[in-house]
C-alpha positions in Angstrom: 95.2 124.2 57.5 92.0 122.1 57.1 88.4 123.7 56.7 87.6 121.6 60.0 90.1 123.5 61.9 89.2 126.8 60.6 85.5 126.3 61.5 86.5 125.3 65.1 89.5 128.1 65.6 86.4 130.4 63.5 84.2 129.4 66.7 86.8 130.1 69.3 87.4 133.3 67.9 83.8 134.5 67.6 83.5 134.1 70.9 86.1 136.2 72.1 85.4 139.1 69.6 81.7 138.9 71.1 83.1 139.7 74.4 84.6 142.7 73.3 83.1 144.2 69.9 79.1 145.1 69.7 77.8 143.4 66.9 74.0 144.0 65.5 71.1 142.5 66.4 70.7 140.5 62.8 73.5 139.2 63.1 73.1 138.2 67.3 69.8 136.2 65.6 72.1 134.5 63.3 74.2 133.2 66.0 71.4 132.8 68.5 70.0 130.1 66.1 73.7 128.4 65.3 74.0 128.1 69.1 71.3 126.1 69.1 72.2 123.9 66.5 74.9 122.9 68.0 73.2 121.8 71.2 70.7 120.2 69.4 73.8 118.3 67.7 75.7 117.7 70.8 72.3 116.1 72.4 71.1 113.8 69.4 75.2 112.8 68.7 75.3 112.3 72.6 72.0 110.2 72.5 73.6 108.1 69.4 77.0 107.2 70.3 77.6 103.6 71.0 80.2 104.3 73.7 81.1 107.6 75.0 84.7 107.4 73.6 82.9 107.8 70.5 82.7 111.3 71.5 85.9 111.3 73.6 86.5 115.6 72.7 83.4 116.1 74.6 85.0 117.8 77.5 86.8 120.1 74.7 83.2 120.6 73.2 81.6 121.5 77.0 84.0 124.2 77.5 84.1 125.8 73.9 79.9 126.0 73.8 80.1 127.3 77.4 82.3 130.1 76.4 80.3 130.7 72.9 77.3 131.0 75.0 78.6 133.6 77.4 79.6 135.5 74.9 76.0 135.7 73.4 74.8 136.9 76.4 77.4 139.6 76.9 76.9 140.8 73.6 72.4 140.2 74.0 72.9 142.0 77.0 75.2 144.9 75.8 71.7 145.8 72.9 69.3 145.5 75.6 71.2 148.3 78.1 72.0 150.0 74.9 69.1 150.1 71.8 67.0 147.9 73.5 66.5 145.9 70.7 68.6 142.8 71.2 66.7 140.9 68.0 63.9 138.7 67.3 65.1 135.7 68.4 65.5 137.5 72.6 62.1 139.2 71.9 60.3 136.2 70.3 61.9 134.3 73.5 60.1 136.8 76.1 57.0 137.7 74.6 56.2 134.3 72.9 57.7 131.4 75.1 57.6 133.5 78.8 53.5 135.0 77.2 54.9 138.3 77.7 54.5 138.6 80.8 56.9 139.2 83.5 56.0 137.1 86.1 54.8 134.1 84.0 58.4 134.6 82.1 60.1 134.9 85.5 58.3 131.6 86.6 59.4 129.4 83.2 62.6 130.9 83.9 62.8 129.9 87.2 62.2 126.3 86.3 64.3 126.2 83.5 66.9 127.2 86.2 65.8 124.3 88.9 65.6 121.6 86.4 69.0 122.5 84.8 71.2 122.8 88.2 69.4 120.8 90.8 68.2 117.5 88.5 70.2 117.3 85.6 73.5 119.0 86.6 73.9 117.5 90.1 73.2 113.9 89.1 75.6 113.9 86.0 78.3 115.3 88.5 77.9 112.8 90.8 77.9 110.0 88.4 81.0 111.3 86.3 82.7 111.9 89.5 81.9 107.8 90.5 82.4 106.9 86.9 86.2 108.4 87.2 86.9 106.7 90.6 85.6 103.2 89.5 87.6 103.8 86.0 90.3 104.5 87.4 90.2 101.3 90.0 89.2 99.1 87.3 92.5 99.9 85.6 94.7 97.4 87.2 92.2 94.7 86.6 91.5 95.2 83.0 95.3 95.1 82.3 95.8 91.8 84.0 92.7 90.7 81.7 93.9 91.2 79.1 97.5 90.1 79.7 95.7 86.4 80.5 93.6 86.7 77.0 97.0 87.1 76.0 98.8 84.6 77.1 96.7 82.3 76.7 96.1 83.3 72.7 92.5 84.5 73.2 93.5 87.9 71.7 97.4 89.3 69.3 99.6 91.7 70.4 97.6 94.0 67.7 94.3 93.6 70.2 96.2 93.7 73.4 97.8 96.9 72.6 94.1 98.6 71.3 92.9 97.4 74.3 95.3 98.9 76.5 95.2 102.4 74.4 91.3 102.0 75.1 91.5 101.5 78.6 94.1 104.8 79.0 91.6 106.8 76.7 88.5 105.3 78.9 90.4 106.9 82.3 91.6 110.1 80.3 87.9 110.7 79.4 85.7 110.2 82.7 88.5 112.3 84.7 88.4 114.7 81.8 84.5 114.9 82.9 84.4 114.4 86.3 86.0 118.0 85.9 83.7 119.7 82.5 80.6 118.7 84.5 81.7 121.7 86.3 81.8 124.0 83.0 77.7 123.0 82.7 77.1 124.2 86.8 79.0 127.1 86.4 77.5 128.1 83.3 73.7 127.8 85.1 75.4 129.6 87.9 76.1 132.4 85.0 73.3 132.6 83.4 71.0 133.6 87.1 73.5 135.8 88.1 73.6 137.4 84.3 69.6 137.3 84.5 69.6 139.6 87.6 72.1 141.9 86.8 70.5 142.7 83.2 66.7 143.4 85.0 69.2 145.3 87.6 70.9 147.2 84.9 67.7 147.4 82.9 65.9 149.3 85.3 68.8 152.0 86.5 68.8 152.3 82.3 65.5 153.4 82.0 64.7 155.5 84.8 68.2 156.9 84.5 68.7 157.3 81.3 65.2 157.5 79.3 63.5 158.8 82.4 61.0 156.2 82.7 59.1 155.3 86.2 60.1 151.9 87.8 57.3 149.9 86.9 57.4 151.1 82.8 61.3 150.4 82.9 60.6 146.4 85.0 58.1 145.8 82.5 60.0 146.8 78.8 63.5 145.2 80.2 62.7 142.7 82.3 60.6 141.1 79.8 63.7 141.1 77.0 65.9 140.1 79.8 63.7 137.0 80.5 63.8 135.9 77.1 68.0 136.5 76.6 68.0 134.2 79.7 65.0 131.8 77.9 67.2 131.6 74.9 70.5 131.0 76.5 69.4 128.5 78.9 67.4 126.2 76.8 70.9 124.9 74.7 72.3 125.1 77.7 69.8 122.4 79.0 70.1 120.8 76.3 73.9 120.4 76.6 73.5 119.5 80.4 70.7 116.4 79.2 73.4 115.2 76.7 76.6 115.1 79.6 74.0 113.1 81.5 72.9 111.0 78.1 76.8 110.6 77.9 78.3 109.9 81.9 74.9 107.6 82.3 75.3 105.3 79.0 75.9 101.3 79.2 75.2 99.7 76.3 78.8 100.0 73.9 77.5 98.1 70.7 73.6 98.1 70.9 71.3 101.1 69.2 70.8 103.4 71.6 66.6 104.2 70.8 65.8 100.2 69.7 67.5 99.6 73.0 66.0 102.1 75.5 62.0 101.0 73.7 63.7 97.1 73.6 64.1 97.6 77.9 61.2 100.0 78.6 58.5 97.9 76.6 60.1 94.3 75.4 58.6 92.1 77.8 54.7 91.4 76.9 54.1 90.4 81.1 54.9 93.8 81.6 52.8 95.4 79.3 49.6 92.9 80.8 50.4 94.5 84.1 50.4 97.8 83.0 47.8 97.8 80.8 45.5 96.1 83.5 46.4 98.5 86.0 45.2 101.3 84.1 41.8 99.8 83.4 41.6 99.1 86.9 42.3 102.4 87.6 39.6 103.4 84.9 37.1 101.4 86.2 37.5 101.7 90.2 38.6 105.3 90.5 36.3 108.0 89.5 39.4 109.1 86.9 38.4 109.2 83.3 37.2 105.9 82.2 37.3 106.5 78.3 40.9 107.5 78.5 42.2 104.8 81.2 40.2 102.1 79.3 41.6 102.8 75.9 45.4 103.0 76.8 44.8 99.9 78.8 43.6 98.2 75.9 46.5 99.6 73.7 49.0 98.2 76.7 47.4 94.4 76.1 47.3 94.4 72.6 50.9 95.9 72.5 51.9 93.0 74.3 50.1 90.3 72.5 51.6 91.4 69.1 55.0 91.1 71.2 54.6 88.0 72.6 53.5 86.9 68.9 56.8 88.4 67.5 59.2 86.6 70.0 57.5 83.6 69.4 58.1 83.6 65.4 61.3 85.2 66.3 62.4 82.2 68.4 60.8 80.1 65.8 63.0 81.3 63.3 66.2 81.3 65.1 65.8 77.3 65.6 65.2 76.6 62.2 68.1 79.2 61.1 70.4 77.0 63.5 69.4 73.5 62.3 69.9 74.9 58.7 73.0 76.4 59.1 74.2 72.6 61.6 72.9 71.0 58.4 74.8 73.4 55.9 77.6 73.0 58.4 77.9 69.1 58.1 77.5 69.4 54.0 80.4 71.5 54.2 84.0 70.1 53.2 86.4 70.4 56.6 88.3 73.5 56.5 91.7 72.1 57.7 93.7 75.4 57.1 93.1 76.5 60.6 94.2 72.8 61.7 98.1 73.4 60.8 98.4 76.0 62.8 100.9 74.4 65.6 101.5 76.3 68.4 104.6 77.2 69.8 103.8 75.7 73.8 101.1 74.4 74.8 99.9 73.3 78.4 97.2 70.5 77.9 95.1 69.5 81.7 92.3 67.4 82.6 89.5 68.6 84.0 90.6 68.5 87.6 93.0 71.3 87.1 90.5 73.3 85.8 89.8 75.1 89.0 93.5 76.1 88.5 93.5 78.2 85.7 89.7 79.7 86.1 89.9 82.8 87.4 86.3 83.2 88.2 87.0 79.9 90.6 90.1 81.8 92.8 92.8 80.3 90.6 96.0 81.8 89.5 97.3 79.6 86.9 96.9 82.5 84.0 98.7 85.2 86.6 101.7 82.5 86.4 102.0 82.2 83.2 102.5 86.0 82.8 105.3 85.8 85.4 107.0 83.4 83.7 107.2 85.3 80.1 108.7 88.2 82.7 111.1 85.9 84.1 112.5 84.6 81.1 112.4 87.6 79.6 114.8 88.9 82.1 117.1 85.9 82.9 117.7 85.1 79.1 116.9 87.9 77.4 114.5 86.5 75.3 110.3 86.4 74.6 108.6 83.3 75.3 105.9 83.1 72.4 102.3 82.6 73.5 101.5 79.8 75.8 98.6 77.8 75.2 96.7 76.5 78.0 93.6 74.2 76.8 91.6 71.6 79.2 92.0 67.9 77.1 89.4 65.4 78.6 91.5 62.4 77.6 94.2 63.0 80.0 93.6 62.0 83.3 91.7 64.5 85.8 94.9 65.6 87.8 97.0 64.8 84.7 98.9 67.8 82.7 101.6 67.5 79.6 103.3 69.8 78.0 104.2 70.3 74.3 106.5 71.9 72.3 105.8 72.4 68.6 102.4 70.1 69.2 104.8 67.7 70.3 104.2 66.4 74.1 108.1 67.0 75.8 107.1 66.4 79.1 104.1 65.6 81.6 103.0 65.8 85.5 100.3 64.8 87.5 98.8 66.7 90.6 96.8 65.8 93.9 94.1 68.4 94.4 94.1 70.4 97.2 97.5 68.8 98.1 100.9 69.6 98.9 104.4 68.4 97.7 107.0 68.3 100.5 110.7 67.8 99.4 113.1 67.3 101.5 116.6 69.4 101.1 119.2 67.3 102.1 119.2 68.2 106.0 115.6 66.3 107.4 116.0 63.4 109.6 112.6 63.0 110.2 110.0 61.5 107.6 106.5 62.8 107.1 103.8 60.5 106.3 102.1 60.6 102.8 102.0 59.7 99.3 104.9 59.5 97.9 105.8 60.7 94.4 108.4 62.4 92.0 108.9 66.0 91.7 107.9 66.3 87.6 110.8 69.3 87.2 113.9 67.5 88.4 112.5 64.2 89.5 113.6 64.7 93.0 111.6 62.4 95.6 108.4 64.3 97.4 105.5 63.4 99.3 102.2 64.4 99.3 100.8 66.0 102.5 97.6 67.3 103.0 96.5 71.4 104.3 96.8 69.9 108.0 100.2 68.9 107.8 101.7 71.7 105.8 102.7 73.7 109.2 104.4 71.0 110.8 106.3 69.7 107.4 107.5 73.0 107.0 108.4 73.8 110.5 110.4 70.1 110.4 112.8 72.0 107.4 110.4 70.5 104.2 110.2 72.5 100.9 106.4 72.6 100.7 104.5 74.0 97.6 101.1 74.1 96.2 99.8 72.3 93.0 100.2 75.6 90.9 103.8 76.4 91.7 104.6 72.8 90.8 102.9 73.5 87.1 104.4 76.5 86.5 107.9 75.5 87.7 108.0 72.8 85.9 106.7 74.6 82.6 109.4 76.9 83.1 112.4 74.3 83.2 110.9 72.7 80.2 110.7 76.5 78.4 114.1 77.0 79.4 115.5 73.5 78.1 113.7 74.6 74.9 113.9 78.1 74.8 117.0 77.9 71.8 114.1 76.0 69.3 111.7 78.5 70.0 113.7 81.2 69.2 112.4 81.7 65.2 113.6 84.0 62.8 110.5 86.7 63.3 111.6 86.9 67.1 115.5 87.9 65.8 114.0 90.4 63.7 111.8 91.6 66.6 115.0 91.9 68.4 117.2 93.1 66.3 114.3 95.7 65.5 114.6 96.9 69.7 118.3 97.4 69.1 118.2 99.1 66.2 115.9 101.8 67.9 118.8 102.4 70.3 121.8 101.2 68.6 120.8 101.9 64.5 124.6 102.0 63.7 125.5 98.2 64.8 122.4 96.6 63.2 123.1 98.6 60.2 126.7 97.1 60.1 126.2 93.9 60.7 122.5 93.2 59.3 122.5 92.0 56.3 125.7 93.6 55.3 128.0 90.7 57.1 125.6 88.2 58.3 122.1 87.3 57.4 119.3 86.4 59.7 119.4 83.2 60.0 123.5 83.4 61.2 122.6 85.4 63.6 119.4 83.2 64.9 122.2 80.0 64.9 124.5 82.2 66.8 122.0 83.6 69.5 120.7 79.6 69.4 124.1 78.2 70.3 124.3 80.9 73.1 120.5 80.2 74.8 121.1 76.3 74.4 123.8 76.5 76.8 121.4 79.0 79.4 123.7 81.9 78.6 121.4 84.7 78.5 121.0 87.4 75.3 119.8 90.4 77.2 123.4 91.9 76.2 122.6 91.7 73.0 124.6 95.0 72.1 127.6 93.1 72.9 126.9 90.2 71.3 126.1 91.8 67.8 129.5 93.7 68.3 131.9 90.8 68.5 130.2 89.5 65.9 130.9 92.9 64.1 134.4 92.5 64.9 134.7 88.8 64.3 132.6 88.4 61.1 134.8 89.7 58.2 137.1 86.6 59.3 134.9 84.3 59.5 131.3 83.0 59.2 130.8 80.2 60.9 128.5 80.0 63.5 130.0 78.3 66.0 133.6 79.8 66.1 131.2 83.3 66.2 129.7 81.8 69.3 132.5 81.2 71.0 133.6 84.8 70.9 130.3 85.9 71.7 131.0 83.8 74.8 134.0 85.3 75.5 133.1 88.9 75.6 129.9 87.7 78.1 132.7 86.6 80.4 131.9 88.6 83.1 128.0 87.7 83.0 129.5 83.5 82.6 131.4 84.0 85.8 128.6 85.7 87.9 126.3 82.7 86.3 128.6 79.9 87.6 131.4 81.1 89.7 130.3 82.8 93.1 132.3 85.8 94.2 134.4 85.3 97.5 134.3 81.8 96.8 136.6 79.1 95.6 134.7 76.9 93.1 135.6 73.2 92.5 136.0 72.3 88.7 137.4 69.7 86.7 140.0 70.2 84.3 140.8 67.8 80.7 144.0 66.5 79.9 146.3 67.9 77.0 146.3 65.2 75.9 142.9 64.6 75.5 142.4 67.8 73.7 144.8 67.4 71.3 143.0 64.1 70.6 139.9 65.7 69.8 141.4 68.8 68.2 142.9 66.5 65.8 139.8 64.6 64.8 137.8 67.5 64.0 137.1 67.6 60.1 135.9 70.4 59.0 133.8 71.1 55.7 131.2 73.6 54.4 128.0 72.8 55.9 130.4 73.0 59.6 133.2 70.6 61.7 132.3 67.5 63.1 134.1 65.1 65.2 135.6 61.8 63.8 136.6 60.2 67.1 136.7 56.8 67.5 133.7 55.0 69.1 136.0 53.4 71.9 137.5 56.4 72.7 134.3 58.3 72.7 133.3 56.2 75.4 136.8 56.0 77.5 136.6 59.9 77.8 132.6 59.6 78.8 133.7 56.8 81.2 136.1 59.1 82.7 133.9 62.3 82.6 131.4 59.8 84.5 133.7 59.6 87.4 135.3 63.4 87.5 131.0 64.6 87.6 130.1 62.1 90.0 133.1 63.4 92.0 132.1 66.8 92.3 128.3 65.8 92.5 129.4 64.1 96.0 130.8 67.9 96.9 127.4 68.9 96.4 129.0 71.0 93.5 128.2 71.5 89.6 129.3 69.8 87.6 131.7 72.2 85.4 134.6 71.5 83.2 137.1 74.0 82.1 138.9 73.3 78.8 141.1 75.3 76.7 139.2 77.8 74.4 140.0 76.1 71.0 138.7 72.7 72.4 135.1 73.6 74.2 132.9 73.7 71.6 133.8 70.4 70.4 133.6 68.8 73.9 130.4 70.3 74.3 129.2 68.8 71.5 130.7 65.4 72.5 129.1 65.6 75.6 125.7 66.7 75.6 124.3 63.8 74.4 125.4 62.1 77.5 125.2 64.9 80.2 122.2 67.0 79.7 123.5 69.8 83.0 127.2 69.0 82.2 128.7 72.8 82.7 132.0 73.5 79.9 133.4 77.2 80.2 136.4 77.9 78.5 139.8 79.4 80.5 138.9 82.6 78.6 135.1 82.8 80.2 136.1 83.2 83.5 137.4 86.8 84.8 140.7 87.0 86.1 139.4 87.6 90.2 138.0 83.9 90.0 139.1 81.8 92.4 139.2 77.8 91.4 140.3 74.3 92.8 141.0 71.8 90.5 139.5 68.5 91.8 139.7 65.9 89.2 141.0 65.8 85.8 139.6 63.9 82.7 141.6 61.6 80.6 141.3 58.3 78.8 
């Protein structure tokens, strides 16, 4: 065990043998005088903290002094009904601090008592209780905070996650007081009730015991009873000032005695007013006009020198800032912090500003959060940190969007406008401006508030200016989302599953395949919209399929297949017959047999013209189903549909190929075209 948690267990214990063992009066003085040290450290360490989580055990504290200091009283108390000598320290108490005198002891007493449990008690119990409840409603808030600061890079995932602890400890301590305050009441309570029973007592003992009359027995006990509750309730004061010093203190990083003199006596117009009050007050009243005069005076001159000090002060800081612009510009550039390149940014004119401040009612930042959720969930995957800067050189109603510092994509907003899109279904045409939906580049209009009721009653899709942003941002995260998986977010991954799964991770990783096989085959998979989130599964078959074989894509495919069940629910409804299109035989065994394959991975050798026969013809089979209103999805053999994949995407970006072996057998499909060349 450590000497600290001797002392402390030391503390505890002493307490408890107090209660219940008579110990001498020399010794009661010893630990008379330790109590007090202790308050007198729990008030100046209470007075010194910069926040109160700095002392965050205080509760703990409150309830170990309060029992400490019951037991001295017990134990003052058991010498004064018994010897009558409870030490120096309880005599020096009554005789010296109450004058030894009953009634003037009784009085300071008294006072000691008011002061303690109707000032100082009662207002720290109402503030801890209002600190707890406004805590504990500020939670909510604070996280969002600092899941925004978040997002939007301001803070790591390092700072988030003190933040958060901070937060928790912040609600765990005020409740923790809102309920100690009570340990500080109930010890005043005590000690009154304590006081009275020992002058009680004290008299029964002496006329009883050592046959003394009433008034001889009042005067010797009463007086030693005074000063056990004197010296008992003075750290207890003491303890009560420092949970009111604690429950009432603001500042967090500021000094707390530079900052109390700073806000009591800072501002030199307030020291002129005061001190010319008091001289008026000197002069005017028939109060003394020496004394009034003269602290006046020190008021004015107090001020002056102040006013003089804030004016070199001020001096200084000017010349310390065109020093340090100077030094700046002499400076060479620091470019390290320039090739930094983040992962996504969103870049906006100053028009969408009022979007993404939350102080102006916008809810940009709150969207941005939702869509790292959503992603997370529908692919399994964490979107890094989205950047969201204002850029002045766009337009005002202008936004872009880059990946890798590279601009993918941009969009442009009407202010406190609407975008109504039409389905499919409306006959009837609403007036406005009309425009391009940026996400699929579907035809809109832009209506204004007052039309909004009737465009939607008339069957329009209508949405606001951020839902527009953050939808599009998510399709272009999503069409990206296989890039910005890197390596450090497979390890992160593969990290999660290892907590869960250690035996899998330890199989495959690094044993069969290395990091970056893995990244290319969890790539392949999101590059296609097939979600990860089964990523158990997914590191199995590779398990399985691995000692055969290391390439990627063949690995993929099997991945694939053992997510057949999650492919059909992606693309094939249940109790529904989905159109498809099938290729030819023929046609696969065409591109089967122009595969070449070599170490760095196959590639296709197909002819040009018949690379653009079997486009021609997958032109007309999609355009067939897109008239359906259906996706357009191609079902090959398994062998072949990672190779028409590949010869296809360049050419159809939405173009849907799923192997026979990715749909489950309860499936229903209708062939509706076939493609050949």
């Amino acid at each position: 065990m450590k000497k600290a948690d001797i002392g402390v267990a030391a503390y505890v214990l002493a307490a408890f043998i107090m209660l219940i063992v008579p110990i001498p009066s020399g010794l009661l003085d010893v630990l008379l005088a330790c109590n007090m040290a202790v308050a007198f450290a729990i008030m100046f360490g209470s007075m010194f903290a910069r926040e109160a989580l700095d002392m965050s055990y205080y509760p703990t504290i409150l309830l170990f002094t309060t029992i400490f200091r019951i037991a001295l009283n017990v134990s003052s108390t058991r010498l004064i009904l018994t010897t009558g000598d409870p030490g120096n320290v309880v005599r020096t108490f009554g005789e010296f601090v109450g004058g030894n005198d009953l009634i003037m002891g009784a009085i300071v007493f008294i006072i000691l008592i008011i002061i303690q449990f109707m000032v100082i008690n009662k207002g720290s119990e109402r503030v801890a209780e209002v600190t707890a409840r406004f805590t504990l409603d500020a939670m909510p808030g604070k996280q969002m905070a600092i899941d925004a600061d978040l997002n939007t890079g301001a803070i790591t995932d390092k700072q988030a996650k003190e933040r958060r602890d901070k937060i928790q400890q912040e609600a765990s301590f005020f409740g923790s007081m809102d309920g100690a305050v009570k340990y500080v009441k109930g010890d005043a309570t005590a000690g009154l009730i304590i006081t009275a029973v020992n002058i009680i007592g004290g008299i029964l003992m002496g006329v009883l015991r050592q046959n003394m009359d009433i008034t001889a027995a009042l005067e010797e006990y009463a007086v030693l009873t005074i000063g056990d509750g004197l010296v008992s309730q003075i750290p207890s004061l003491l303890i009560s000032l420092s949970t009111g010093i604690l429950v009432t203190k603001g500042s967090k990083d500021a000094d707390f005695g530079s900052v109390l003199i700073k806000q009591l006596f800072g501002v030199p117009k307030t020291m002129y007013l005061v001190g010319a009050v008091l001289i008026g007050l000197g002069i005017i009243t028939p109060l003394s006009t020496l004394i009034f005069l003269t602290v006046g005076a020190v008021f004015i001159v107090v001020g002056r020198m102040m006013a003089s000090t804030i004016e070199t002060a001020q001096i200084e800081s000017e010349a310390n800032e065109e020093e340090m612009a100077v030094e700046e510009i002499r400076q060479p550039e620091n470019v390290t912090s320039l090739l930094q390149v983040d992962p996504i940014e969103l870049e906006f004119g100053y028009g969408i500003i009022p979007l993404a401040d939350v102080n102006q009612g916008g809810d940009l930042l709150d969207r941005v959060v939702m869509i790292r959720r959503q992603i997370a969930l529908e692919l399994g995957t964490i979107v890094p940190i989205i950047r969201l800067r204002d850029n002045i050189q766009l337009n005002p109603n202008q936004y872009i969007i880059k990946i890798k510092g590279i601009q993918v994509s941009e969009g442009e907003i009407l202010f406190d406008h609407y975008m109504a899109m039409n389905p499919g279904y409306v006959e009837e045409e609403i007036t406005g401006i009309k425009t391009f939906e940026p996400s699929f580049h579907l035809p809109a209009v832009w209506i204004t508030e007052g039309q909004r009721e009737r465009a939607e009653s008339l069957g329009y899709t209508v949405v606001d200016p951020p839902s527009i942003i953050a939808t599009h941002l998510t399709e272009i995260i999503r069409r990206h989302i296989a890039e910005l998986l890197s390596r450090q977010d497979v390890q992160n991954l593969v990290d999660n599953l290892k907590e869960s799964n250690p035996s899998i991770v330890e199989e495959l990783v690094p044993k069969m395949l290395g990091l970056g096989e893995v990244q290319k085959v969890l790539q392949n998979l999101l590059k296609e919209g097939i979600s990860i989130r089964d990523l158990l599964t997914i590191f199995e078959t590779m398990a399985d399929y691995a000692p055969t074989t290391r390439d990627t894509d063949i690995l993929t495919e099997y991945a694939r297949q053992s997510l057949k069940r999650a492919i059909s629910a992606r693309y094939f409804p249940a109790n529904e017959t989905t159109s498809v299109v099938t290729l030819d035989p023929q046609v696969e065994q065409e591109i089967m047999g122009s595969v070449k394959q070599t170490e760095q991975g196959a590639y296709l050798t197909l002819a040009p013209e018949r690379t653009k026969a079997i486009m021609a013809s997958v032109q007309a089979e999609v355009e067939k189903l897109e008239s359906l209103g259906k996706n357009p999805i191609i079902i090959t053999s398994p062998i072949v549909r990672m190779y028409f994949k590949r010869l296809t995407e360049d050419y159809f970006k939405d173009l849907i190929v799923v192997s026979y072996n990715e749909v489950e057998t309860n499936v229903e499909l209708q062939s509706v075209g076939m493609v050949s060349a």
